[in-house]
C-alpha positions in Angstrom: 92.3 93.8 139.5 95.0 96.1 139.4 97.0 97.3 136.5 100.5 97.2 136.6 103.0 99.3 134.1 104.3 96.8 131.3 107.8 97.1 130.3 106.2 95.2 127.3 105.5 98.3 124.8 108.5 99.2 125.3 110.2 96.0 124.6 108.4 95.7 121.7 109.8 99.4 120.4 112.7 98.3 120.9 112.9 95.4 118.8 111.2 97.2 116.2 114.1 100.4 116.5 116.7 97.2 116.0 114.5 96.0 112.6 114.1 99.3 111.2 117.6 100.2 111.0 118.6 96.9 109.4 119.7 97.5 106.0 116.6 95.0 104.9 113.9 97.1 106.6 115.8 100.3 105.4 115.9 98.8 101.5 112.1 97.9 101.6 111.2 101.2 103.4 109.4 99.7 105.9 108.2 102.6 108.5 107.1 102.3 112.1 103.7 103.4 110.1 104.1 100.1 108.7 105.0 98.2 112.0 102.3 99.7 113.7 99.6 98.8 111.3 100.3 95.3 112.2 99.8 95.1 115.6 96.4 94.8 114.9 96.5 91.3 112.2 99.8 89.8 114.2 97.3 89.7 117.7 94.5 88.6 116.1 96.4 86.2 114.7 98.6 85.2 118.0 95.2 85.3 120.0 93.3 83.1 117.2 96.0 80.1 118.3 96.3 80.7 122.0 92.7 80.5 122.8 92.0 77.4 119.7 94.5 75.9 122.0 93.1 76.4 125.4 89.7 75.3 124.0 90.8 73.0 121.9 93.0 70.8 124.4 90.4 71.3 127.1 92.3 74.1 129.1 89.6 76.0 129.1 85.7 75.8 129.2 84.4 76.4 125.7 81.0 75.7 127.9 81.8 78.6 130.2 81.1 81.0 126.8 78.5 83.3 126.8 76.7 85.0 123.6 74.9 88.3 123.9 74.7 88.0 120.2 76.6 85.9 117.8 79.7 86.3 117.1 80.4 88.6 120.1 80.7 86.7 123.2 81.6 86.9 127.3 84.1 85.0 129.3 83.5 85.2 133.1 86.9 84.4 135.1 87.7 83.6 138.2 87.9 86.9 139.6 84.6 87.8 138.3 86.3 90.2 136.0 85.1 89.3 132.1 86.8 89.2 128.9 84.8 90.0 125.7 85.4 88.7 122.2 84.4 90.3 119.7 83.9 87.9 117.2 84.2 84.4 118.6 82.9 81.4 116.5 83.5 77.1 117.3 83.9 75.2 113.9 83.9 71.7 113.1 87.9 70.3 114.3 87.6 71.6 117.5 88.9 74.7 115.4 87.6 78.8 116.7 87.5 81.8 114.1 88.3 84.8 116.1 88.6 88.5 115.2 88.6 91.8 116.2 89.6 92.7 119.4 89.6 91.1 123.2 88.4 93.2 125.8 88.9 93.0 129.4 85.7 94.3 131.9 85.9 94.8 136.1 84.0 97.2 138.0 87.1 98.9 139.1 89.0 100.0 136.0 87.7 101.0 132.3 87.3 98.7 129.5 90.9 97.7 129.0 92.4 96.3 125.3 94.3 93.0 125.8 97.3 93.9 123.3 99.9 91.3 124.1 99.5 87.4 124.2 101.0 87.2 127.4 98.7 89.2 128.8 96.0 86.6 127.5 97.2 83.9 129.1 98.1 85.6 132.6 94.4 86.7 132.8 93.5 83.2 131.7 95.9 81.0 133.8 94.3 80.5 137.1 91.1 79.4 135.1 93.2 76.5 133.3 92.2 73.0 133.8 95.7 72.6 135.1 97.4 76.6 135.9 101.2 77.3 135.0 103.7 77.6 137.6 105.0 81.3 137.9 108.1 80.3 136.2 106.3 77.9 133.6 103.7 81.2 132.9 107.0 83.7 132.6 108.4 81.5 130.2 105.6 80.5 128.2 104.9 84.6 127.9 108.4 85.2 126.6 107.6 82.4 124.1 104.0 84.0 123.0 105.3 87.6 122.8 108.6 86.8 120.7 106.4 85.1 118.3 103.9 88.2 118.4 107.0 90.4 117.7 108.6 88.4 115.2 104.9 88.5 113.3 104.7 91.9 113.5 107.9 91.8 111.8 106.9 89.4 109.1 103.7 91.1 108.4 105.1 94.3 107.8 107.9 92.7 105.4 105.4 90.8 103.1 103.4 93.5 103.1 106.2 95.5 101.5 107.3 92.3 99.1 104.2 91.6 97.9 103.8 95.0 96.6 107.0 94.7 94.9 106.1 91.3 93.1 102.6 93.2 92.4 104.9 96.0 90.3 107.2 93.3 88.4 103.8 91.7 87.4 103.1 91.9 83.4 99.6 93.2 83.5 98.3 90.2 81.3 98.0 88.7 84.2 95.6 90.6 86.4 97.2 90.0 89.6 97.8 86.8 89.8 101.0 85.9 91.6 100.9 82.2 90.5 99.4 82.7 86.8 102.9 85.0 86.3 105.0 82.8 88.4 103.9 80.1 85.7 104.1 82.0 83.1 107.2 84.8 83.5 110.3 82.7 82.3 112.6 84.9 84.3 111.2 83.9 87.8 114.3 81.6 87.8 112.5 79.3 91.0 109.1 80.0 91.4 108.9 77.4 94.0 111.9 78.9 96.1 110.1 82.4 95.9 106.8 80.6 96.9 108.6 79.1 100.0 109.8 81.8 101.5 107.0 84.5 100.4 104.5 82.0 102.2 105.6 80.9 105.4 103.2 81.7 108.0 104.5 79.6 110.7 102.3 76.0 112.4 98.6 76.9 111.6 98.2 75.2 115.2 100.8 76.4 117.8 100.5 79.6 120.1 104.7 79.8 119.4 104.0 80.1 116.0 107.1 82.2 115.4 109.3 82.0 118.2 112.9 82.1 117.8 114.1 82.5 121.3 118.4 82.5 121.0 118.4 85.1 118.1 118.6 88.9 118.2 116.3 90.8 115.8 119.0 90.8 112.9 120.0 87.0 113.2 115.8 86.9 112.8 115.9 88.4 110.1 119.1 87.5 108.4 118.0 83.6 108.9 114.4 83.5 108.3 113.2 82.5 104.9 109.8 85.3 105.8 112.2 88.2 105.2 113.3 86.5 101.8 116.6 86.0 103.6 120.1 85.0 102.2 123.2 83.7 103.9 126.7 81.9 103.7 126.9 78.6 105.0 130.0 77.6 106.5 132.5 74.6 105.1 133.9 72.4 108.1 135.8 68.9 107.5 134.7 65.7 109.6 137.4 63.2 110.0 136.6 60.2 108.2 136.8 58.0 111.3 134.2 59.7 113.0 131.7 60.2 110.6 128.8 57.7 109.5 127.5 58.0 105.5 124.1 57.1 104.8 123.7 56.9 100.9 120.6 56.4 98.8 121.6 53.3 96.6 122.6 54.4 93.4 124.3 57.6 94.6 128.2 58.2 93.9 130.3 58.2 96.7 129.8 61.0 99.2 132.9 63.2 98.6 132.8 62.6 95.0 129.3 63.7 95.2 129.8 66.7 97.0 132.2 67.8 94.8 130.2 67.5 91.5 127.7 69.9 93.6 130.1 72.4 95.3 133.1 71.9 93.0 134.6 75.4 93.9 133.9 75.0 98.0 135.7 71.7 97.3 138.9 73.1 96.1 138.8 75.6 98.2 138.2 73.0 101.2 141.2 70.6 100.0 143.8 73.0 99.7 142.9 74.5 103.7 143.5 71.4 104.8 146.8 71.1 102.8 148.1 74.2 104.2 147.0 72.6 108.0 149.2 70.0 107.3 146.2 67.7 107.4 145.6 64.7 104.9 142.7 65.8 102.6 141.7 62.6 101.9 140.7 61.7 105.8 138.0 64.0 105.9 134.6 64.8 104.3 132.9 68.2 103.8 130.1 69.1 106.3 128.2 72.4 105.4 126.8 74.4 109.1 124.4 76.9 109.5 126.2 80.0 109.9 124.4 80.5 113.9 125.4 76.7 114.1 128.9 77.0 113.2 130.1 80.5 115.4 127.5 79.5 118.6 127.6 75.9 119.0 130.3 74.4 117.4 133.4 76.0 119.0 131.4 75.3 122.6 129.8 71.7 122.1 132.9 70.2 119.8 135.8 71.8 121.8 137.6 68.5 122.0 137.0 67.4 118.3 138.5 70.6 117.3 141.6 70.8 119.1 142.3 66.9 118.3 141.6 67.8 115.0 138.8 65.4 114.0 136.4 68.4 113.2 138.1 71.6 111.5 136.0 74.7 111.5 136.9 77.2 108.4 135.9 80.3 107.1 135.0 79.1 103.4 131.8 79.5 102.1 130.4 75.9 101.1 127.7 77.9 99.5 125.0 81.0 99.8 121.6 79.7 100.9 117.8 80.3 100.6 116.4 79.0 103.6 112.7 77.3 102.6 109.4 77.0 105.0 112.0 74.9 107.2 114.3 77.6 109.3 117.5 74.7 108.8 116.0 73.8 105.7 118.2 75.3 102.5 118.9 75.7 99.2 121.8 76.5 97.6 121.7 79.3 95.0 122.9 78.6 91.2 121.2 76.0 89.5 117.6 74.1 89.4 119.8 71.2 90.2 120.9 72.1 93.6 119.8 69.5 96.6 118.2 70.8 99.7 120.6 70.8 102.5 119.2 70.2 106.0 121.6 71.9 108.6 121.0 71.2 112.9 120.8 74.4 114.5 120.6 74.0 118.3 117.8 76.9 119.2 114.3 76.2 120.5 112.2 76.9 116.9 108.2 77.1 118.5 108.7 74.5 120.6 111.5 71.7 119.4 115.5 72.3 119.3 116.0 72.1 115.3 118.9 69.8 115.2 119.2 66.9 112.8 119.1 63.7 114.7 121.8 60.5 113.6 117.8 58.5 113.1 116.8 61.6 110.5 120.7 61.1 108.7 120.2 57.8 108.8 116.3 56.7 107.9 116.2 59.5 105.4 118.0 57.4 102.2 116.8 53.8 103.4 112.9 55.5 103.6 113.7 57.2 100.4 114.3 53.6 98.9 111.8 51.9 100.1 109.1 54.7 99.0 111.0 54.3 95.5 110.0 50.6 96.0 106.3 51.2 96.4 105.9 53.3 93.6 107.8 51.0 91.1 104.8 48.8 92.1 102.4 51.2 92.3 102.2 53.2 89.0 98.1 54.2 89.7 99.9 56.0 93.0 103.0 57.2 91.1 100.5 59.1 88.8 99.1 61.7 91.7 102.0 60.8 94.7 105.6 61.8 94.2 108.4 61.9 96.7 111.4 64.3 97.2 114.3 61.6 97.8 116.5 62.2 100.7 120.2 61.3 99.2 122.6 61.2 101.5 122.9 61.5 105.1 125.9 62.4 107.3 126.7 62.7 111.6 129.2 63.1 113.7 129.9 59.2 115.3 131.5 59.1 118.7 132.6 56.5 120.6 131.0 55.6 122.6 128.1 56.1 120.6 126.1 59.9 121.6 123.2 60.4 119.3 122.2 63.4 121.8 126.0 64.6 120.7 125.8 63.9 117.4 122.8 65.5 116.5 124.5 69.0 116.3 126.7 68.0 113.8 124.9 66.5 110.9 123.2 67.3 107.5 120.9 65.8 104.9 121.1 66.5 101.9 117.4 66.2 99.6 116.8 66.2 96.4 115.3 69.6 94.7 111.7 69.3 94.2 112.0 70.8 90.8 114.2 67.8 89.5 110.7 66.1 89.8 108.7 68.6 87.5 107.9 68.3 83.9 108.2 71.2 81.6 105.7 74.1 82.6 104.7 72.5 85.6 105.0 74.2 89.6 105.4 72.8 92.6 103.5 75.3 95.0 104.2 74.7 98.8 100.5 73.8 100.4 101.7 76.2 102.7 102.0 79.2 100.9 98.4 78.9 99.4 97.1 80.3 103.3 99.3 83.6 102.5 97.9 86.5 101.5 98.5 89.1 98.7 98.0 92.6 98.0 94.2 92.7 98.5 94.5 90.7 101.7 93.3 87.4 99.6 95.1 84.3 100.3 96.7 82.7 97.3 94.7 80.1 97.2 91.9 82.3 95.7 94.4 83.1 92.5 94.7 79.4 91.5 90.6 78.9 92.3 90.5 81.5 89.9 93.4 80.2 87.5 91.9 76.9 87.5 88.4 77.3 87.4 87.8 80.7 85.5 86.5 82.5 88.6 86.5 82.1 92.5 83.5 82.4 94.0 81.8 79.5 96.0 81.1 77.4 93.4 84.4 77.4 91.8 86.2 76.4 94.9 84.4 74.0 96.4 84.8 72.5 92.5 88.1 73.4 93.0 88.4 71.4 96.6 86.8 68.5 95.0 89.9 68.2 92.5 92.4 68.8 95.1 91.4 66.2 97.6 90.7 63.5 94.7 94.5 63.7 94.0 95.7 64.2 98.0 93.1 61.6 100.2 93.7 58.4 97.2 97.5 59.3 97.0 98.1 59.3 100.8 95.1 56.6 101.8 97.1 54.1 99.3 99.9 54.3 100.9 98.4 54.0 104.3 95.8 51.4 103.8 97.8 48.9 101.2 101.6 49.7 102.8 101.0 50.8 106.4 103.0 54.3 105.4 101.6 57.5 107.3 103.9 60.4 105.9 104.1 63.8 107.7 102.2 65.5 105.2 101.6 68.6 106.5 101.5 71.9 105.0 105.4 72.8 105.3 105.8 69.2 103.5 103.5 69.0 101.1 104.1 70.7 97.1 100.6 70.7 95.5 102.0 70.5 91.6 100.4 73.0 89.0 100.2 71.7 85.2 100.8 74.0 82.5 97.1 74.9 81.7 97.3 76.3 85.9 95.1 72.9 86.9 95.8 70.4 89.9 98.3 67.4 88.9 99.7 65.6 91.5 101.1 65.8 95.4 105.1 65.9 95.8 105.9 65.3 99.2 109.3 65.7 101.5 110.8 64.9 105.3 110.9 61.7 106.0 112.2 62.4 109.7 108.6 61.5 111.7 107.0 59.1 109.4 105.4 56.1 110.7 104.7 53.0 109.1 102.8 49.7 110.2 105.4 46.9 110.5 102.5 44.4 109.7 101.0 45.8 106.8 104.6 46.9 105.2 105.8 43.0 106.3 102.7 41.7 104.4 103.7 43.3 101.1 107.2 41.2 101.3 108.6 44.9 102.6 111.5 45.6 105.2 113.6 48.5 106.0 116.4 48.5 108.3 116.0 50.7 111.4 118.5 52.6 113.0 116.4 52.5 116.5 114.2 49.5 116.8 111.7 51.9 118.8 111.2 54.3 115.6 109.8 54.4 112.2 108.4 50.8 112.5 105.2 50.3 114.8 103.3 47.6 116.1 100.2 49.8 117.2 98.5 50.7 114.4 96.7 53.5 116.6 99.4 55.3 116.9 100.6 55.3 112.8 96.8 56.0 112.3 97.4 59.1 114.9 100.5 60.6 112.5 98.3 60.4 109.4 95.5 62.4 110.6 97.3 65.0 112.5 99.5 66.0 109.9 97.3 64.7 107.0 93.4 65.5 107.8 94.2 67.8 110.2 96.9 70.3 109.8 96.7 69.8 105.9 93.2 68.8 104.4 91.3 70.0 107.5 92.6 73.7 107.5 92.2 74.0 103.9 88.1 73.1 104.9 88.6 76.1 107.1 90.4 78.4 105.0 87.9 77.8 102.5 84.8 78.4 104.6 86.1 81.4 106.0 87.4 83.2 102.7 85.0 81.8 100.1 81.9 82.0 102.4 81.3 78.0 102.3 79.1 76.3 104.4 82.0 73.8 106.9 79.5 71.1 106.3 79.9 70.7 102.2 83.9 71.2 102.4 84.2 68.0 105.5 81.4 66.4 103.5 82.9 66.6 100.0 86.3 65.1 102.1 84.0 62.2 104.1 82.8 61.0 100.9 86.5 61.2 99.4 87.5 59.0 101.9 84.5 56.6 101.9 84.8 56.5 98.1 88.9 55.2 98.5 87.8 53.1 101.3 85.5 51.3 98.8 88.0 51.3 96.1 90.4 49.3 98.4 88.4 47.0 100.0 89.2 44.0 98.1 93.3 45.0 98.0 93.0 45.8 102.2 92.7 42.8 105.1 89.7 42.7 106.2 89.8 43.7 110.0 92.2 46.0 108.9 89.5 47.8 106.3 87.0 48.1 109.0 88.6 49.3 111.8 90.9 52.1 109.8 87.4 53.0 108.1 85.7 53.5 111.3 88.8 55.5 112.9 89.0 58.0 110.2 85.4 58.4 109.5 83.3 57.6 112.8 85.3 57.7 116.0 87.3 60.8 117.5 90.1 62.2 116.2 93.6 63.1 117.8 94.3 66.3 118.6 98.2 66.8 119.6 98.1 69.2 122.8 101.1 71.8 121.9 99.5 74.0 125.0 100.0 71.1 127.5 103.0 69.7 126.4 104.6 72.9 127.5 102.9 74.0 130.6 104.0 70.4 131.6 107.7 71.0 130.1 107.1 67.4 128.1 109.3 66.5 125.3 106.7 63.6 124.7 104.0 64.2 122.8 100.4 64.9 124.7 97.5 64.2 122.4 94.3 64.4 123.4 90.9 63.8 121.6 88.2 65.9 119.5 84.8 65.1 117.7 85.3 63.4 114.0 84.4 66.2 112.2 83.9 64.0 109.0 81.1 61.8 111.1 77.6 62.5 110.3 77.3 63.6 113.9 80.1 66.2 113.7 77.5 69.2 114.5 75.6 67.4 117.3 76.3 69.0 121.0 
């Protein structure tokens, strides 16, 4: 094999030069000592998903692995050259733990470091099960190494803002980020802080942090990682070509709006005074500020010089983004909503746009979830929802939801309008981050909860937090047909006063599924906006939403987070969740029909699991979702080979 030079150190450099002389990176004093200490974490990291991918999606061998001694392991390519892994472990999910470093062996060259994920997969592509096209391959790698970069930068931020918290910490508190979160009454938003403080990016997808379209300051301007702030920008829709989707009960949108944003308001009516424009014809719509100078001007030239769609310079409001890039709130009060805003770039591996279905389905699945839970007030007690209020798009005629998706917003309600005094919502997400001793925050509420955090304690600890999440979210699947997206970046865990578990708060009702039969049995209907969405007649595939985002991505990594930090067997973490789930399968036998009971039982418990493919679906270039298949790791034969 022969060794090329890579222009790829130097790219990277380069990006790095352009961070470190951002005023951000210059505040924080982030150093290229600092950027350089991460290359090591960010490729471990970046390596970790790529190959849990190939192996995972059946890309690559897992058989074709060879142990001299665990953990450390051999990989023989075509080529007969041989990569070796330093520490290379399968777990239960089809999941791999791997760390320290990748080596690469041949008889003609030295042992050679693989530094760049790229470089992973270029060794590894003509292995595949199905081998990237040389312009498939060159895009991919641009994907994987702007997410490594964009890590490196993120790693190197919170290193330097978790230091900072660690310094504005009252001592009583030993070091516990979410005991003085809780506790410190001038932490105005604990949960905003939490959000943006703990965004790692999908636990899942090699593209973790990819955000091709934006140079290194637009990364870090708009990404909520670097604990960004920005202005979003006020345009005016013309009446006529806007659709309003309300949450019953809500005031009128404009009257709204203006109760919320009463100065953007003014500001907005008297701009389109001095146009000569009738304010009364049109209604506020907030963009991103990327949205609103890139796409905008280009996609809506026609709207703008007919004057249907007026682009201004007034600031609607300052945002924080959340764990959602187009996800933000407003600064000011508690009361604020959550404003979701389109912007048209490829985020991992989806354009982040806000689709006329989302605008639309968020208020009527809002109110129907409200319906439930006036029903259901055993659920209501562990199971809240974030309402999504009001919707708004851009409506064309003839219709153009592809169109009208880049001019939208949603506006949700704040999570904290749902707390109690004392209480915290904490973003699942953020529990997987990691503070100043390299511990993830999940260890400080094991500790704040149970006294201490060794095994014990959070395997106790586990026990609590899947008797609130699996009879919650099972309820609502088994009894209504309702499999919401709760995933990590969608999921608040709240914290009661005394620092112990209370109840899941979940948000984003833009994917959910729901079994028309089992919602149509309750004497339940919603109205759809596409007849092809939100309402299924194949229950395999509702099932398939529930335990991706659910078991999977939520409850299942938590298994593995816990095993790895806390030293837990995998067994007793997927056994204590089996008998969670066999224990609210039992509870709702009587309440379930029959066939249904036994068939959903044997899905989640017994027979293989879905696994969505992120790997394949881009070396194929699919928009459709590819899902493949792993071993139920929650069957009693999870461990057999």
């Amino acid at each position: 094999m022969t060794y090329e030079y890579s222009t790829k150190p130097q790219l990277l450099l380069t990006r790095w030069s352009e961070a470190l002389g951002t005023p951000l990176f210059r505040t924080h004093r982030i150093t290229l000592d600092s950027l350089i200490s991460t290359l090591a974490p960010a490729a471990e990291r970046s390596f970790q998903r790529l190959i849990q991918a190939l192996f995972r999606e059946g890309l690559l061998n897992a058989n074709a692995l060879e142990y001299d001694h665990h953990p450390r392991c051999w990989l023989t390519l075509g080529d007969q050259t041989r990569l070796c892994f330093d520490h290379l472990l399968p777990g239960r999910m089809s999941s791999w733990d791997l760390r320290g470093d990748i080596t690469l062996h041949s008889d003609e060259h030295p042992p050679h470091k693989v530094q760049f994920p790229s470089e992973l997969l270029t060794l590894l592509n003509k292995d595949l099960e199905a081998p990237a096209a040389p312009e498939v391959l060159s895009r991919l790698n641009e994907e994987l190494d702007d997410s490594f970069t964009n890590d490196t930068l993120c790693l190197a931020f919170h290193e330097q803002w978790t230091l900072q918290l660690h310094e504005a910490m009252d001592p009583v508190h030993c070091d516990n980020l979410l005991g003085w979160l809780k506790d410190d009454p001038r932490v105005a938003n604990p949960t905003s802080l939490l959000e943006q403080w703990g965004t790692l990016g999908h636990p899942w997808h090699p593209n973790y942090k990819t955000k091709l379209g934006l140079s290194t300051d637009q990364v870090i301007d708009f990404s909520p990682e670097f604990e960004a702030r920005f202005p979003v920008i006020l345009c005016a829709l013309h009446r006529q070509f806007a659709h309003v989707e309300s949450l019953q009960g809500t005031a009128d949108y404009w009257q709204w709006w203006q109760v919320h944003f009463p100065q953007a308001a003014q500001q907005l009516t008297a701009e389109l005074m001095r146009q000569g424009l009738e304010a009364a014809d049109y209604l506020p719509l907030p963009a991103h500020p990327w949205q609103a100078r890139q796409e905008l001007p280009q996609t809506f030239a026609n709207e703008i010089g007919d004057r249907l769609l007026v682009l201004t310079d007034i600031v609607a409001f300052t945002a924080h983004p959340t764990m959602s890039f187009r996800t933000v709130l407003p600064e000011g009060h508690r009361e604020a909503p959550m404003v979701k805003l389109p912007v048209s770039l490829r985020l991992t591996s989806v354009q982040r746009t806000v689709s006329p279905r989302s605008a639309r389905m968020g208020p009527r699945i809002s109110h129907l979830m409200h319906t439930i839970l006036a029903r259901e007030p055993q659920i209501q007690k562990i199971l809240g929802i974030v309402p999504e209020r009001i919707g708004v798009h851009f409506k064309p005629q003839p219709v153009d939801d592809e169109r009208s998706r880049h001019l939208a917003v949603l506006y949700r309600d704040n999570p904290l309008k749902q707390l109690q005094p004392g209480e915290i919502a904490v973003p699942v997400g953020s529990l997987f981050a990691v503070d100043q001793h390299g511990q993830p925050l999940l260890r400080q509420w094991v500790r704040l909860a149970k006294g201490k955090d060794d095994s014990d304690a959070m395997q106790a600890f586990f026990r609590d937090y899947i008797s609130i999440a699996v009879p919650g979210l099972l309820n609502m699947y088994l009894r209504y047909g309702v499999a919401f997206e709760a995933h990590q970046q969608n999921s608040f865990m709240i914290m009661a006063p005394d620092g112990q578990l209370s109840r899941l708060l979940l948000r984003d009702f833009g994917d959910i599924r729901i079994d028309r039969k089992t919602l149509h049995a309750q004497g339940l209907d919603i109205e759809l906006h596409d007849p092809k969405m939100t309402l299924y007649d194949d229950a395999g595939f509702v099932r398939d939403k529930l335990l991706h985002t659910v078991f999977m991505c939520h409850l299942g990594e938590l298994v593995l987070l816990g095993a790895r930090e806390f030293e837990v067997p995998q067994a007793l973490l997927w056994g204590a969740l089996a008998t969670q789930v066999s224990q609210c399968f039992d509870d709702l036998r009587d309440q379930v029909d029959p066939q249904r009971w036994a068939t959903e039982r044997q899905a989640l418990l017994e027979q293989d699991w879905p696994a969505k493919s992120f790997m394949r679906m881009r070396l194929l270039e699919s928009h459709a979702d590819i899902v493949g298949r792993l071993r139920n790791p929650l069957s009693v034969h999870a461990d057999e080979q």
